[in-house]
N, C-alpha and C positions, 0 to 999 in steps of 0.2 A: 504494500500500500504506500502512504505517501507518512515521509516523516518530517517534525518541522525541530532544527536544533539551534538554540538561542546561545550566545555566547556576549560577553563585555559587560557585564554585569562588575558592580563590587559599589566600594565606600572613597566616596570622596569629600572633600570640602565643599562649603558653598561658595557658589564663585565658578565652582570648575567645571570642569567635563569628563563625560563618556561618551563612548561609541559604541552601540547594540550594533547586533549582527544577527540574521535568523537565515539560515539556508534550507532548502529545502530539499527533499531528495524521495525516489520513488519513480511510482508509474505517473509523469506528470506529461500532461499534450501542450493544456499552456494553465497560465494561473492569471484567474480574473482581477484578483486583488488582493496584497497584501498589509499588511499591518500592523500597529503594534499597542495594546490595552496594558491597565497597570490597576493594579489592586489594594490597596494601602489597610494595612489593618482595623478591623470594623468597617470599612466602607466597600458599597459594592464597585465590582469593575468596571473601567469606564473606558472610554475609547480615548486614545492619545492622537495619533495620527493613521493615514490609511492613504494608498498610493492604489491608481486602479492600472490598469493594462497600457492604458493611453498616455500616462504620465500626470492626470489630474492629481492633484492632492490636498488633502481636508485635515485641520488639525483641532483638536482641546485650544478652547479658548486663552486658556495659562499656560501654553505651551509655545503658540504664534511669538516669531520672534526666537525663537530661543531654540528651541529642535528643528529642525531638519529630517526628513524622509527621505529617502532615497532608494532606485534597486537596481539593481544588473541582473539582466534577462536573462544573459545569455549563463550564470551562475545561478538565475531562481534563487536568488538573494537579494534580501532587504535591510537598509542599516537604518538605524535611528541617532542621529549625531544632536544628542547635550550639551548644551550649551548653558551657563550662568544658574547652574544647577541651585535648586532651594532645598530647605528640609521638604520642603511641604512636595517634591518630587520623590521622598521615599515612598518604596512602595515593590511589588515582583510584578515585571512588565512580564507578558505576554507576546509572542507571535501571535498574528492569526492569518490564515491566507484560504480563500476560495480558490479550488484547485478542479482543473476537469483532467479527470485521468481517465479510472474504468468507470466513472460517472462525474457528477459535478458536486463536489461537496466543501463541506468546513474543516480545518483542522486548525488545530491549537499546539503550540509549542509547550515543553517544561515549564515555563516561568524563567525569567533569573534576577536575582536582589538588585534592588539598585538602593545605594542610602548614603543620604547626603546630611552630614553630620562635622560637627568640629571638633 
C-alpha cells in the first residue's frame, strides 16, 4: 500500500526554525494533495498548510508568513519550512496526503514532535 514517513521534527528556541519532510512511498499513480496538520495537547487537530497537484497553497491563519509549503513531485515529497517558531507552534505535526494508487484515498503519517521552548 502507500506509506507516509515524517522526519525534522525536535526542540528548538523561539525565534528559530525547522524543516519537516514527509515522503511518501508505495503503489502511488499521482497524489492529489498533500499536507501537513498538528495536534497540541488537549486540543483537537487542525490543518496547518496543504499544497494541491497544481501548486495552489492554503495555510492556518498563524502560520501565513512564517511557514512555507512546499513539494517535489518527482520525490512525492513534501516539506514544511519554520520559520520564527513560537511556543504556541508546539505540538506533533502530521502528514496527510490524498493519494490515487489501487484506489483514491487518505493516508496519514507517524506524527513527529515539534517544541518550541527556551
Amino acid at each position: 500500500q502507500v506509506q507516509l514517513v515524517e522526519s525534522g521534527g525536535g526542540l528548538v528556541q523561539p525565534g528559530g526554525s525547522l524543516r519537516l519532510s514527509c515522503s511518501a512511498s508505495g503503489i502511488i499513480f499521482s497524489i492529489d494533495t498533500m499536507g501537513w496538520y498538528r495536534q497540541a495537547p488537549g486540543k483537537q487537530r487542525e490543518l496547518v498548510a496543504v499544497i494541491i497537484s497544481g501548486g495552489t497553497t492554503n495555510y492556518e491563519d498563524s502560520v501565513k508568513g512564517r511557514f512555507t509549503i512546499s513539494r517535489d513531485n518527482a520525490k512525492n515529497t513534501v516539506y514544511l519550512q519554520m520559520n520564527m517558531l513560537k511556543p504556541e507552534d508546539t505540538a506533533v505535526y502530521y502528514c496527510n496526503a490524498i493519494i490515487r494508487g489501487l484506489g483514491r484515498r487518505e493516508f496519514w503519517g507517524q506524527g513527529t514532535q515539534v517544541t518550541v521552548s527556551s
